[in-house]
C-alpha positions in Angstrom: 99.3 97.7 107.1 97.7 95.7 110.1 97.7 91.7 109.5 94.9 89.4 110.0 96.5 88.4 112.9 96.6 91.9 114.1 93.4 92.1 113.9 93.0 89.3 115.8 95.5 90.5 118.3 93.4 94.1 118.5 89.7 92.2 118.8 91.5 89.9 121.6 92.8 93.1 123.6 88.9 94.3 123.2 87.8 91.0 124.8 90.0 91.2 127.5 88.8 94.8 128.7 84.7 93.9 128.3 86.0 91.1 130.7 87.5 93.8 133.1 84.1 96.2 133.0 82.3 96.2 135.6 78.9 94.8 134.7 77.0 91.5 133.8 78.3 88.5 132.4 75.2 88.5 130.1 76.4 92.7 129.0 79.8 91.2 129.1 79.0 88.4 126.6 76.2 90.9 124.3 79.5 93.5 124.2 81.7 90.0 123.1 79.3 89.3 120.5 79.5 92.2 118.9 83.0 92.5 119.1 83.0 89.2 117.3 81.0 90.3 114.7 82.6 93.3 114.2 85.8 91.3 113.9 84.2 89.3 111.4 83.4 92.1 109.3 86.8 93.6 109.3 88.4 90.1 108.1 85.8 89.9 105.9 86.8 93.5 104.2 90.2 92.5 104.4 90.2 89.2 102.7 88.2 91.2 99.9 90.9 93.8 99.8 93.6 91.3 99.3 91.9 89.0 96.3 91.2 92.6 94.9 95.0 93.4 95.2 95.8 89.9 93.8 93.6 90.3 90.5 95.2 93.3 89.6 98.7 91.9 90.0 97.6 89.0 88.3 96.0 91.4 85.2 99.5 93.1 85.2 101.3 90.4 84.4 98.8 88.8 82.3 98.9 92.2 80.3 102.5 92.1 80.2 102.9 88.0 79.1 100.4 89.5 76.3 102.1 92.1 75.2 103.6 92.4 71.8 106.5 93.6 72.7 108.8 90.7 73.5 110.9 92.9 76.5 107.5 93.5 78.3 106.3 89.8 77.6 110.1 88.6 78.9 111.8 91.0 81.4 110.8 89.3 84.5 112.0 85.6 83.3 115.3 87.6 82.0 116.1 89.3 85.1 115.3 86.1 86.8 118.1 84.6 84.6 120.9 87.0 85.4 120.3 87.0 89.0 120.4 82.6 88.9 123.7 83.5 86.4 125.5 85.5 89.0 125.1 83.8 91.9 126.1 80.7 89.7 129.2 82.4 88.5 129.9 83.3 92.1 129.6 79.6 93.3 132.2 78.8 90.5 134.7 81.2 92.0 134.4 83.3 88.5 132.5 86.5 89.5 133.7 89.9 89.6 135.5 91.1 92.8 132.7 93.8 93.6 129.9 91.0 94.4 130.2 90.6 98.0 128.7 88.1 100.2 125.7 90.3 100.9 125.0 91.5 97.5 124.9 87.1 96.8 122.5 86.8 99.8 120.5 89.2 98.7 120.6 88.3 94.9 119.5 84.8 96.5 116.8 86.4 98.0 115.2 88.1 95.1 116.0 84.3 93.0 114.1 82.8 96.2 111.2 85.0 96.1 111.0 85.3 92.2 110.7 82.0 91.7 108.2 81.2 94.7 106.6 83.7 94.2 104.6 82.4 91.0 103.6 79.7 93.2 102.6 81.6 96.9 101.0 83.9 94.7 98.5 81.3 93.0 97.8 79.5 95.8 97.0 82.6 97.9 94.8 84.0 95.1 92.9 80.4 96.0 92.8 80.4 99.6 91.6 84.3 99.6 88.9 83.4 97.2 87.7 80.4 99.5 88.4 82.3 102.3 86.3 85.3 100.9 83.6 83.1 100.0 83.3 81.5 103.1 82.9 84.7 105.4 80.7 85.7 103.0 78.8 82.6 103.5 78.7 82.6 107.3 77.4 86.4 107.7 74.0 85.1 105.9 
């Protein structure tokens, strides 16, 4: 899937050939405007599909925090756990042979992003909402 800043990177290519056509600068700049617009649009579409994307993460792990089974409401805090245990054990020189480095690294990784990612994820369910909001609010 194509970033925001790819879409920035694809609407700044378009600039760059209306600059190269051979016409006006005041068809130049009309053809810009457009492009601009257009370009708001598209962020504008994405930033909705992403707080769209967020709410429904957000209701599956609400549902599953609300469950009333207590594996559902505790399986993502338990594997959290294990991973934090055997990189621990590791560290203390007590793990078993088969962990190698990379398997730590990339246990450390999913620790790293598990535990961020409560965090990232609730600050980028603000920013797309304000973000959101705001386009919305300049297109009127």
């Amino acid at each position: 899937m194509i970033g925001l800043k790819g879409i920035g990177d694809l609407f700044g290519a378009a600039g760059k050939v209306v600059d190269a056509v051979h016409t006006s600068d005041e068809e130049k700049l009309i053809l810009k405007n457009e492009f601009f617009t257009l370009q708001g649009s598209v962020l504008s579409d994405v930033l909705e599909y992403q707080q769209s994307l967020n709410e429904l993460q957000s209701k599956v792990i609400i549902a599953e925090s609300q469950s009333a089974s207590w594996i559902t409401r505790n399986w993502r805090p338990v594997t959290m756990l294990n991973f934090v245990g055997l990189i621990t054990l590791r560290w203390l020189g007590l793990s078993a042979p088969g962990i190698t480095e990379a398997l730590e690294l990339e246990l450390l990784s999913i620790v790293k992003y598990g535990l961020s990612g409560y965090v990232v994820g609730r600050s980028a369910e603000q920013i797309v909402k304000v973000g959101a909001q705001a386009l919305k609010d300049y297109k009127k």
